[in-house]
Each structure stands twice: as C-alpha cells, then as structure tokens.
C-alpha atoms as one frame of an Amber mdcrd trajectory, in Angstrom:
protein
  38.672 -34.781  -8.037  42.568 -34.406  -6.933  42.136 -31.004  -9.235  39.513
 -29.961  -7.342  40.615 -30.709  -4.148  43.776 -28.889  -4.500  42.665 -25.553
  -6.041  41.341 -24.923  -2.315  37.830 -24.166  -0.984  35.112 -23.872  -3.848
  31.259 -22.781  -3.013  28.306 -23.469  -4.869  25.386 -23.425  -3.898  25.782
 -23.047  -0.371  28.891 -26.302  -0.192  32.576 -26.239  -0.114  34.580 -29.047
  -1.141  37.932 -28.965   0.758  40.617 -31.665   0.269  41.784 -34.504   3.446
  44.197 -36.487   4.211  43.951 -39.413   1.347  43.424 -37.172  -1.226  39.611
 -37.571  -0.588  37.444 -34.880  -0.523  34.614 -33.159   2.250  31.782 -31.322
   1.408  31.036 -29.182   4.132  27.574 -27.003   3.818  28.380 -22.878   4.638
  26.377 -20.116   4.085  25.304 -18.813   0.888  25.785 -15.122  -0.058  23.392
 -15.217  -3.031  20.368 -17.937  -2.952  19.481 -19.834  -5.698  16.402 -18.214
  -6.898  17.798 -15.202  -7.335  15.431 -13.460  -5.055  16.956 -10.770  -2.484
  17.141 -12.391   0.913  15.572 -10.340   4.199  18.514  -8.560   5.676  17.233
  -5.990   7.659  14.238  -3.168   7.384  14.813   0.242   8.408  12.852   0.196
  11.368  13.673   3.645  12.753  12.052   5.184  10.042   9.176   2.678  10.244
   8.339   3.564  13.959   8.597   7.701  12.956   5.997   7.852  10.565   3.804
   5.561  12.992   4.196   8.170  15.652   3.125  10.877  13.077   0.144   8.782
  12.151  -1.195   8.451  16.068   0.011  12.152  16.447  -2.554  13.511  14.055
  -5.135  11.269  15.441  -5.012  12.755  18.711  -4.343  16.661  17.531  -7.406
  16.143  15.140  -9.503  14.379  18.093  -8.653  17.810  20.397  -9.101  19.952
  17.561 -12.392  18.520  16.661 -13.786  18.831  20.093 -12.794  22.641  20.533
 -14.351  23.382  17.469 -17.262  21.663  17.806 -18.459  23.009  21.005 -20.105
  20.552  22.201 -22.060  19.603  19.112 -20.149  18.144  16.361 -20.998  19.394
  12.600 -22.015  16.232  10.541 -19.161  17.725   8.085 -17.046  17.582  10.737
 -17.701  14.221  11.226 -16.820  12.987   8.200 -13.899  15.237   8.048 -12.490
  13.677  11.453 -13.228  10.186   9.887 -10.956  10.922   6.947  -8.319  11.876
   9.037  -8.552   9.163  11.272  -8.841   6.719   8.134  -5.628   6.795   6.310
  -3.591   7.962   9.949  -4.187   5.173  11.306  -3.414   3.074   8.291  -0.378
   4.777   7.986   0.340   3.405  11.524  -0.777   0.022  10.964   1.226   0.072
   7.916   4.340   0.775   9.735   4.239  -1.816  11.745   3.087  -4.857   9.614
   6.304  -4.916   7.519   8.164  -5.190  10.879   5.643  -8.721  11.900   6.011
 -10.143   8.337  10.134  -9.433   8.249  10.027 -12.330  11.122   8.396 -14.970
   9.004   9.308 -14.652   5.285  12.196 -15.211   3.416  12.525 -12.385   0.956
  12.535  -8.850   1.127  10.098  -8.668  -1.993   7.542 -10.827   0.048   7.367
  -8.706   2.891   6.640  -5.514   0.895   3.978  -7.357  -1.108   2.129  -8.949
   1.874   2.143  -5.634   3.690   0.837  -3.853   0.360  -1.560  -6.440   0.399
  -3.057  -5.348   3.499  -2.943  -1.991   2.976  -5.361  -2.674  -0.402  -7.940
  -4.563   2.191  -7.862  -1.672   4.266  -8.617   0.744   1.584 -11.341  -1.416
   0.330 -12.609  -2.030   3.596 -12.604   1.265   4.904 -13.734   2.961   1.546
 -16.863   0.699   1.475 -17.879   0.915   5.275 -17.889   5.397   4.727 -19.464
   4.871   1.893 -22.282   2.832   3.196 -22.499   4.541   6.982 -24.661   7.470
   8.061 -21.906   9.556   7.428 -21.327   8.561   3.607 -20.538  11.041   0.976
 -23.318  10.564  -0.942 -25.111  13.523  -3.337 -26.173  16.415  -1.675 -23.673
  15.859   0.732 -20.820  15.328  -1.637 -21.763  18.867  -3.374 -22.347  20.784
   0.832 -18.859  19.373   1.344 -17.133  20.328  -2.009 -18.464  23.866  -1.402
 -16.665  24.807   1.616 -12.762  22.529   1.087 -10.871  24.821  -1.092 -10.496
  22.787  -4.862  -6.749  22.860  -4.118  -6.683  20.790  -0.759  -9.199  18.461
  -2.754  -7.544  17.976  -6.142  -4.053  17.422  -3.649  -5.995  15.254  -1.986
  -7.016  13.165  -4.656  -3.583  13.360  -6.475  -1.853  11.663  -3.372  -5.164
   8.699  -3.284  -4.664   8.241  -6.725  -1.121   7.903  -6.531  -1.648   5.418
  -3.552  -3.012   3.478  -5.364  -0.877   3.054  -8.124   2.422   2.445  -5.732
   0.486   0.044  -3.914  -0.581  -1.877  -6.797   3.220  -1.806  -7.957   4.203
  -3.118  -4.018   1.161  -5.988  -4.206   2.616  -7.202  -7.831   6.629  -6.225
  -7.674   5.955  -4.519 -11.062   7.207  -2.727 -13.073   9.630  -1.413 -10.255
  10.201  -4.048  -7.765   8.882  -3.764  -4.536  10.969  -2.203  -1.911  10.729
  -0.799   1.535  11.213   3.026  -0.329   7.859   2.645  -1.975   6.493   1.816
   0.987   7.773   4.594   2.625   6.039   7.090   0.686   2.812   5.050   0.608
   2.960   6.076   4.481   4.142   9.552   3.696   1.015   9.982   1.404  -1.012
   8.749   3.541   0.003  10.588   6.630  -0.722  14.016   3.893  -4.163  12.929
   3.298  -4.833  13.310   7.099  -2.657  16.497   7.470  -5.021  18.038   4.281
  -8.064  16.928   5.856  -6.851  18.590   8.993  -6.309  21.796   7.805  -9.405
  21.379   6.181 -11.137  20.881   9.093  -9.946  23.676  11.049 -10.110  26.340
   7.736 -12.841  25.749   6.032 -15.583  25.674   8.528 -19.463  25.437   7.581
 -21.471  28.529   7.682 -24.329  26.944  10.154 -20.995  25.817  12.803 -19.666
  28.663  13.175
C-alpha cells in the first residue's frame, strides 16, 4: 500500500488513490476519460449542421406547396397530388430527423444510442408513411403506377430509387451499429438523401407535367 501511495495519483476506473498523513491512503472518485464498457460517451452532436438540413427540409415544403398551387390553377392534377405528397414525405422526415438526435442526446448515455434510437424512428416513419400512400386514395397502385411512370423521366426515377434503396440500407446499419458503427455522419447523409428524394420529385413536378394539366 506504502508503494502505492507513494508513486502518486493512480486512476482506475474512475478512483484515485492518493497517499495522507500516516501513510494511509484516500480514494477519492474523479472523472473517467474512458468508461468501462468501452462504449463512446455523448460528447457533443454537431448541431449546426443538424438545424441546416432541417431548414432545407421545411424549405422545399413550402417552395413545392407554392409551386404546386401555380401550376395547378386552381385544380390540382391527381398526379400532382401524389407528386406533392412525395415531396412532402421524406422533407419533412428529413426535418424531424434533424431534430430527434438533438432530444435523445439529452437522455442517453452513448453516442451509439442516440444514432440508433433516432434511426429507429426514422424506420417507423418509412413504414408508416409507405403504408398510409399506399393504402389512401392517392396510392400508386396499377394503372396509376404505369400513367405516372410515363411522364417522370426513367433517370429522376431510377435516382430516385437508388437514394430509397440506399436509405434503407444506412438506416438499417444506424438501427443495428453494424457493420460500420453508427455515427452522426451516417445520419447525415440519411438526411441528405432524403432531402434529394424531395428535390427529384420537385423537379419532377414542375418538368414533367401530364398532358390533360397542361
């Protein structure tokens, strides 16, 4: 123990041992730098960038909202409508993504947990909103799956599809910290993805126009 003592502070674990007068030793609790299940503790989240792609989110909303209405003329397309619903779908998501990392960095304890939880909520979303389109009046259902392929340009829909697809994938990697451990990076371009689905659905909406709206 006198060994000990006199080598100076030690930590482990979050203690110190330091030596007093009698040769006896106190432990005295500090902080730890690395905890002791080897998981990365929350430090900080880069909110700045966070809050950006949130505003781009509710930016496109409201652009596509005005857009819509000047093109319709008064009388909104029914591909139009389900054009403006897939922009407002994974927009606002992106927004709502944003900002959950931000609630959940206040009560967990890791960095990994926050990124799961929020990936977490962005597959309920997806399944949620996926399943309500599918099943409203304004589902893409056969013929009017084939009306709408005919008049997007294959490029904006394979694109499209390439950045769902690949949504999916990073999110399942963010949900299960696997193979690449979750991170606020991979999050990041979730959003980014996200906020291109709504930009190609856009431009969609305001190139491609149906023959009987014009």
């Amino acid at each position: 123990m006198t060994a000990l003592a006199d080598s100076g502070p030690s930590r482990l674990c979050g203690l110190s041992s330091l030596s007093t007068r009698g040769g006896r030793s106190a432990t005295h609790r500090v902080p730890s730098l690395v905890p002791i299940s080897g998981t990365v503790t929350v430090q900080n989240i880069d909110h700045d960038t966070l809050a950006t792609l949130a505003e781009m989110g509710v930016t496109i909303i409201g652009i596509a909202g005005l857009v819509a209405v000047f093109l319709s003329k008064g009388t909104l397309h029914r591909i139009d409508k389900v054009r403006f619903i897939m922009i407002v779908m994974p927009a606002s998501w992106s927004a709502i993504g944003a900002y959950v990392p931000i609630w959940f960095f206040r009560h967990l304890e890791t960095q990994v947990s926050v990124w799961q939880w929020a990936a977490g909520i962005f597959a309920v979303m997806l399944i949620v909103g996926n399943v309500a389109l599918t099943r409203s009046g304004y589902g893409l259902r056969s013929p009017f799956q084939s009306e709408i392929r005919s008049i997007v340009h294959p490029l904006l829909y394979w694109v499209s599809m390439t950045f769902f697809a690949t949504n999916i994938v990073l999110i399942g990697n963010n949900a299960a910290s696997w193979p690449i451990q979750s991170n606020q990076t991979i999050h990041e371009i979730i959003l980014t993805l996200m906020i291109g689905q709504a930009t190609l659905q856009f431009a969609s909406m305001v190139l491609y126009r149906p023959v009987d709206s014009v």
